[in-house]
Residue, then its C-alpha position, 0 to 999 in steps of 0.5 A: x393235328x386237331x391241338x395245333x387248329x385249336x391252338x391256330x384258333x385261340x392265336x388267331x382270337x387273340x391276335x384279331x383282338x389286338x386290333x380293337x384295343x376296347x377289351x382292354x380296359x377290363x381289368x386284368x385278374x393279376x394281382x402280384x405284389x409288385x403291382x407293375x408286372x402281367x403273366x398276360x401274353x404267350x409263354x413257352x416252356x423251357x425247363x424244369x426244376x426240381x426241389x429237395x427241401x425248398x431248394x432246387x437240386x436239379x434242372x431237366x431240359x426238355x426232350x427233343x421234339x418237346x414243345x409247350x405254350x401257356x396262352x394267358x389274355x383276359x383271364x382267361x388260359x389256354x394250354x397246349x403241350x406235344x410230346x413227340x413220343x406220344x400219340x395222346x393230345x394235350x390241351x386245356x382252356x379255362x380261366x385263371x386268376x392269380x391271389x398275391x403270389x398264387x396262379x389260380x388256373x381253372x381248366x373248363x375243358x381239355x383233352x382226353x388225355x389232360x382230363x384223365x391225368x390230373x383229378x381236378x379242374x383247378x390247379x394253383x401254383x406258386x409263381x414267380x414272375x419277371x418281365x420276361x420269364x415265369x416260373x411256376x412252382x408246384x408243391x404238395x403240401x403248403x411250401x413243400x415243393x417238388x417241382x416248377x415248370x420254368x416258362x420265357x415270353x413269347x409275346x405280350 
């Protein structure tokens, strides 16, 4: 219960934000190669990929039930997930940035269970960006991927 009232509040956040359109000329931390697009807006997920030597070798969809959001707006993120067989709550906010082809997302704070999953607070992924849909792509070691979470926009 306690992520979809954090989740309400940082929607909420955003949404009076976009009456006073003052913030929006700070610039924005995107820095992809293309110069045109933005990750800035709300995305969901939709599936999964995963990799064999570079190459996808299988997609998963969700379970049912099954449902998470990436909220990205003035550098800063906001990460939400419900696993509808599990008890645990899973959020994160922080900032991010992205370098060249890079999504550089730095975790501030989040719940127990995201805290004690992953060993670090900054997370980078490789990514790949249209206007509508996103996908970022996890790897082991430089360019030995293993999987993406594959992301469509909700709103800008």
């Amino acid at each position: 219960m306690r992520i979809f009232i954090v989740a309400a509040f940082i929607l909420t956040s955003f949404a009076s934000r976009s009456q006073d359109t003052s913030w929006a000329s700070s610039s924005a931390p995107d820095s992809l190669d293309s110069g045109q697009l933005s990750i800035e807006g709300i995305w969901e997920l939709v599936d999964f990929d995963f990799y064999e030597n570079d190459v996808i070798v299988r997609s998963a969809p969700l379970a049912e039930g099954y449902v998470q959001h990436k909220i990205f707006m003035d550098g800063h993120v906001m990460w939400s997930r419900q696993v509808p067989t599990e008890e645990k709550e899973w959020y994160g906010f922080g900032s991010y940035e992205i370098k060249g082809d890079t999504l550089i997302e730095r975790l501030e704070y989040g719940s127990h269970a995201l805290k004690s999953t992953f060993k670090t607070d900054e997370h980078r992924f490789l990514i790949d960006l249209d206007e509508k849909s996103y996908r970022q792509i996890n790897f082991k070691d430089y360019l030995n991927f293993k999987s993406s979470e594959n992301y469509r926009r909700v709103s800008e």
